[in-house]
C-alpha positions in Angstrom: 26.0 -6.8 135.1 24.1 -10.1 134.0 22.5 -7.4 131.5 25.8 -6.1 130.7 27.0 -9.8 130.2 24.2 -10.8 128.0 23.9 -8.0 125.8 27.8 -8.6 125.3 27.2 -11.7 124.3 24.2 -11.3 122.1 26.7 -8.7 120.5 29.1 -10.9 120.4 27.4 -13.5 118.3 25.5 -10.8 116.2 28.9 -9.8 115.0 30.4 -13.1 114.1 27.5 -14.3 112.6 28.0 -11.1 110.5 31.3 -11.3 110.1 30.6 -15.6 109.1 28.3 -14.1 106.6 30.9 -11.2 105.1 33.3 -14.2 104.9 30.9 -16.1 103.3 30.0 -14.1 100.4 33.8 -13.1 100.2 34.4 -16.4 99.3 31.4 -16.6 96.9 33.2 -13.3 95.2 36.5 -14.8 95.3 35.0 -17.6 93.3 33.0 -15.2 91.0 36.2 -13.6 90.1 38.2 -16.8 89.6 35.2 -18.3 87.2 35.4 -14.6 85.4 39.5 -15.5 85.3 38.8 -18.5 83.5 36.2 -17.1 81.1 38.4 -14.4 80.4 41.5 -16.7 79.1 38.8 -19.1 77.5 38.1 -15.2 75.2 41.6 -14.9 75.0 42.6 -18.1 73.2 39.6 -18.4 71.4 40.4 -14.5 69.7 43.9 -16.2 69.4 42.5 -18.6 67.4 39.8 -16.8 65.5 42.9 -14.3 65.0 45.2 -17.1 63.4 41.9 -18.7 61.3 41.3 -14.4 60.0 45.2 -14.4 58.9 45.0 -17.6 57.2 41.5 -16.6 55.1 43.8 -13.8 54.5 46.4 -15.6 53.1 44.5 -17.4 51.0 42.1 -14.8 49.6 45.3 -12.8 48.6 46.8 -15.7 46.7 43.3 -16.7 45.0 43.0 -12.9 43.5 46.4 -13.0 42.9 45.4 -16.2 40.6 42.7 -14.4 39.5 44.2 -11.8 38.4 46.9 -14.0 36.5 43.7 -15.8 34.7 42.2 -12.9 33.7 45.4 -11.4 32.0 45.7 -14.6 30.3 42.7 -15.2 29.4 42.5 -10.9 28.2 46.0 -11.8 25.8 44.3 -14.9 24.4 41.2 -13.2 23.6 43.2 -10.8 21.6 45.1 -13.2 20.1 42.2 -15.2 18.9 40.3 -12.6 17.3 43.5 -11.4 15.6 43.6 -15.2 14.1 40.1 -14.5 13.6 40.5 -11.7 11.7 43.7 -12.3 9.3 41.5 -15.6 8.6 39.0 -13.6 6.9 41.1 -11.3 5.7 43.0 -14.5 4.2 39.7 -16.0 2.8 38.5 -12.5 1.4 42.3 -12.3 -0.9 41.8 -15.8 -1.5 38.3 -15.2 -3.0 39.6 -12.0 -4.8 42.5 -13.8 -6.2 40.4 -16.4 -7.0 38.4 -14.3 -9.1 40.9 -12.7 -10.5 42.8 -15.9 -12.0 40.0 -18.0 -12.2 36.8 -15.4 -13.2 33.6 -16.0 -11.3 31.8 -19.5 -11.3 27.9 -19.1 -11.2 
């Protein structure tokens, strides 16, 4: 019976120091998880933000090639419209010259 007690007993504290050590690294799991919690809604605001930061960009790169795009039309009519000046100037200086020579005869 001694035997009987003893190997009880050495059972008995082989389990609960088993049992001290399955607690032990449930706790170190518990606070795994809770650090992988926090890490997790650390990724979540940050997308948030990198999400609000992409739509701005957005925003903003719309309205700049929207700009653009005015500009250039602008700048495509005034182009035409200076080398339509352009042109009926020299047409104008060319009938200038002819009627000059017409009325006038040519000066050497």
């Amino acid at each position: 019976m001694v035997i009987n007690n003893q190997t009880n007993f050495s059972y008995f504290f082989s389990e609960k120091d088993l049992v001290t050590s399955l607690q032990s690294e449930c706790q170190q799991l518990r606070q795994t998880n809770s650090e992988c919690l926090n890490d997790m809604a650390v990724c979540r605001n940050k997308e948030a933000e990198l999400l609000a930061y992409t739509q701005q960009v957005t925003e903003k790169n719309v309205q700049l090639q929207s700009e653009f795009s005015s500009m250039e039309a602008k700048v495509s009519i005034k182009a035409r419209f200076d080398a339509k000046i352009s042109f009926n100037l020299i047409v104008h200086n060319m009938q200038l010259r002819l009627y000059s020579e017409l009325c006038f005869g040519r000066r050497k």
